[in-house]
N, C-alpha and C positions, 0 to 999 in steps of 0.2 A: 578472614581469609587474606592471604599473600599471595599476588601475583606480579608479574611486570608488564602486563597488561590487562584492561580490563577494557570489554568491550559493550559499547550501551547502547541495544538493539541486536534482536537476532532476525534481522530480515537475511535479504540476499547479500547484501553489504559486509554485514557483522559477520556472516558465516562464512565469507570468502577471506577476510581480516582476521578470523580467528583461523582459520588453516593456514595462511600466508606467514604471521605470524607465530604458530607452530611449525614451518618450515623455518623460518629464520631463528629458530632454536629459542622461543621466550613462550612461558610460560604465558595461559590466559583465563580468564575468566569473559562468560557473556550474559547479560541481563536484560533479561525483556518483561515486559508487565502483560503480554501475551502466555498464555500458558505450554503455548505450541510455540516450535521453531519455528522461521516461517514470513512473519513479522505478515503486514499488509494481505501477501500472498496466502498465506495458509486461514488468515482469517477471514479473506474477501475474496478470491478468485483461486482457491486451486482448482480450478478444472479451466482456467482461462489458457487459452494459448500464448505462448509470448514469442517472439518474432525476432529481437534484438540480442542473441543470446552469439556469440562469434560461433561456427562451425557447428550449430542447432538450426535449420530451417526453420524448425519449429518445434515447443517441450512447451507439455503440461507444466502449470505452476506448482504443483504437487510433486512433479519430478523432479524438476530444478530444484526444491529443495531438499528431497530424499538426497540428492546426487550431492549438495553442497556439505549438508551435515555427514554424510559419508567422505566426504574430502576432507576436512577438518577431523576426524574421528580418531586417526591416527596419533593425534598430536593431544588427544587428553581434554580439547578442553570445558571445562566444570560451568556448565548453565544453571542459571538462577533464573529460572520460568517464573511469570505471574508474578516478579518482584517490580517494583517503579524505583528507581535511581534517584532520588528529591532533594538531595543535600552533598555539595561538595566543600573541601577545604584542602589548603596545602599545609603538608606534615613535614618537614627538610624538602628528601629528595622526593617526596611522596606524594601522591595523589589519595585522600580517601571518600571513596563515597557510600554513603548512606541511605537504606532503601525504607521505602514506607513501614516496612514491618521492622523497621531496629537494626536489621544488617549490618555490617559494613564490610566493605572490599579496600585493603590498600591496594595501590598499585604504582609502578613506576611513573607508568603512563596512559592515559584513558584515550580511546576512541570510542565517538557519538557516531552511530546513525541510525539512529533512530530511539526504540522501548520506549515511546513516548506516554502509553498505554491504549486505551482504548479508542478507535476512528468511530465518530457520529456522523452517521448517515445524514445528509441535508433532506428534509421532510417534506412529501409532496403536501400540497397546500390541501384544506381538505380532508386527509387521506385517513387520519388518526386514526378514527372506528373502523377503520379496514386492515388495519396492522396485524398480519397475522390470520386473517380471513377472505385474502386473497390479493390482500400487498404485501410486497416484501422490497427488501433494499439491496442486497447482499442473495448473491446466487452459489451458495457455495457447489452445489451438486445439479445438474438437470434433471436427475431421474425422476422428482415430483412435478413435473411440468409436460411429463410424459401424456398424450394425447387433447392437452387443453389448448385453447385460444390464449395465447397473450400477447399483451401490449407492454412493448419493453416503452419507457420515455427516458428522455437525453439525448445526447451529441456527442459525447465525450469517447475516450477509448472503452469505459467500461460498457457503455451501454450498446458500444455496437456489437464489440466482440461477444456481448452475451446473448444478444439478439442472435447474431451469426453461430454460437455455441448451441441453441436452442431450435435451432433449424434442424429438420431432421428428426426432431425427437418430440415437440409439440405440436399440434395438429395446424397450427399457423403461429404467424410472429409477425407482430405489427409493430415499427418503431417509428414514436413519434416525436418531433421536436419542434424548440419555437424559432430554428432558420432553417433554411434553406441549405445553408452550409453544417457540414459535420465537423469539430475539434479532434476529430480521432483521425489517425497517422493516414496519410491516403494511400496505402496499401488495402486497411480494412475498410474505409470507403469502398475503395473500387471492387473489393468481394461483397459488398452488401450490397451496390448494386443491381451487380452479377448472380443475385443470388433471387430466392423464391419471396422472400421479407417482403411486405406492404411497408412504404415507406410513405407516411404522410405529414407532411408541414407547408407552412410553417404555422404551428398550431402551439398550443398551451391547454392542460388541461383542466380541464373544469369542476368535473366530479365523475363521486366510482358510484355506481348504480346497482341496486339488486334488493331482493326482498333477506333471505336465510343467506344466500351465496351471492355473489361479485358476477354481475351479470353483464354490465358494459362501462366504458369510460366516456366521458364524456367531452370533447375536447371544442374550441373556439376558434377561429380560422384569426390569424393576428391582424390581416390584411383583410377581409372581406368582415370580418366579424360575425361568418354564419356558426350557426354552431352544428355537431355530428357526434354523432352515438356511434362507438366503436364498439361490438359484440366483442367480451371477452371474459374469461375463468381466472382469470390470474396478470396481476399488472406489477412491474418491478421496475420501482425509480429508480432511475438512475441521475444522480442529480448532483453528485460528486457528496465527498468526506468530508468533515472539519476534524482537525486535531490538536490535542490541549498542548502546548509547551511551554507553558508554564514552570511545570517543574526544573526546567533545563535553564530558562531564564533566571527561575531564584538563583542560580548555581553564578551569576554577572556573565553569563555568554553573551558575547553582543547578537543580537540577533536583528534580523531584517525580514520585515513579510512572514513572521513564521519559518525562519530558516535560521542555521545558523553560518554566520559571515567568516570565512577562514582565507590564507592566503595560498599563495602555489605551492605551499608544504604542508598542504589540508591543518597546520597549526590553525586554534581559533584564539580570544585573548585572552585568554588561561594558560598558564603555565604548564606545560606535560601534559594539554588537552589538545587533541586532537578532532576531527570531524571529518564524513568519510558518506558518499550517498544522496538522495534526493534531499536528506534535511540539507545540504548545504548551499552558500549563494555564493557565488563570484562572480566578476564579467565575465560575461560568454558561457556560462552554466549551461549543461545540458541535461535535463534529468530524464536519465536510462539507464537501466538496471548494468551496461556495459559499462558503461560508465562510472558507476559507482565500485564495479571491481577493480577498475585503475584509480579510484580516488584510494579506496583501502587498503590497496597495495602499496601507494605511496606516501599513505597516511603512518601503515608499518614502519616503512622504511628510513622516514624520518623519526619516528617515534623510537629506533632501535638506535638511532642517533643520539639524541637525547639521552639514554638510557644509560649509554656506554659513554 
């Protein structure tokens, strides 16, 4: 396959750069090792609210990306789902990369953000034999949560919002953490307080409890060191992701932290590679989904530079 751009990740990022770049009149191609558009969002939170979206108060993650792959749709361009991106080289003016299964895509020009493949949940400690029998990681839907007790645990943005998603619709929702403080944006702080959620820390939890079924959690007071039985049907770590990039590294990206390092023209130090999104680092980085459709817009627009 022949394009003049090839885009690697079909998150919120790729899909906004593959429309952008079908408005600037260049062909494209997009690769995710996801099998669904989507990237992050379709496989961990569409039903999550997102908040940073310009002129959206507020859209399901499932909508934002319905809405994004219909804005790019116009423009043609050809996804290669479930593929991983593992191997680049420069051909003249060329970029070509090479996917797990044999592929190859030329292209003029590549933008990265993300198809890194698959996000591993971080594992509550403990939790194994309950995997699937009353733990879970990933909330993609509420409606199985419908009248049970549960204990979301984390601090983070996921764990509140899905606490706060889960209001309403399970018979209680308890979230637990090991501070005092929350990592999640203080907007959804301040409705999780506002809201009906049991909020108990600063604790760590101990163990899941039950004979056949998930009867309570068991958690440790960090400070006093008592310990307390949480009654509950269903418990969802939330404990953040780890992701391989590896693959992107074989490719000599410089990369930092798990990111990759680019300058104010989203260039990275590859030739005709670009990078556009949360994968990327610079001073003063901000990662938000708004944000990454100004990096891929800009990543385009130098990248059509190049080109020409």
């Amino acid at each position: 396959m022949k394009v003049d751009v090839l885009i690697v990740g079909a998150g919120p990022s790729g899909l906004y750069a593959a429309y952008y770049a079908g408005f600037r009149g260049l062909t494209t191609a997009v690769i995710d090792g996801l099998s669904e558009a989507g990237g992050q969002i379709t496989a961990l939170y569409p039903e999550k609210q997102i908040y940073d979206i310009a002129g959206f108060p507020a859209v399901r993650g499932k909508d934002l990306v319905e809405a994004l792959v219909a804005q790019a749709a116009p423009f043609n361009p050809h996804y290669l789902l479930g593929e991983q991106a593992i191997a680049y080289h420069q051909s003249g003016d060329s970029v070509v990369i090479s996917t797990a299964s044999g592929a190859t895509v030329e292209a003029k020009a590549v933008i990265v953000t993300g198809g890194i493949g698959t996000f591993t949940p971080r594992p509550l400690p403990g939790g194994s034999e309950w995997e699937g029998r009353g733990l879970e990681y990933i909330v993609p839907t509420y409606l199985p949560y419908a009248g049970k007790d549960v204990v979301v645990v984390g601090g983070g943005d996921s764990a509140v919002d899905w606490a706060l998603g889960l209001e309403g619709v399970a018979q209680s929702v308890t979230l637990v953490h090991r501070r005092d403080e929350f990592r999640a944006h203080a907007h959804s702080v301040k409705l999780l307080h506002d809201s009906t959620i049991r909020v108990v820390t600063p604790v760590q939890p101990v163990s899941l409890n039950g004979s056949s079924a998930l009867e309570s959690l068991t958690v440790r007071d960090v400070k006093t060191k008592e310990f307390q039985d949480l009654p509950c049907t269903a418990v969802v770590a939330a404990l953040g992701f780890t992701a391989d990039i590896s693959p992107l590294e074989a490719w000599g990206l410089t990369v930092a932290e798990r990111h990759i390092v680019v300058d104010t023209t989203m260039a990275t130090n590859l030739p005709r590679v670009f990078a556009a999104g949360d994968i990327t680092e610079y001073p003063g980085k901000v990662r938000l989904i708004s944000v990454g459709f100004g990096e891929a817009a800009t990543a385009v627009n130098n990248a059509a530079t190049v080109i020409d």
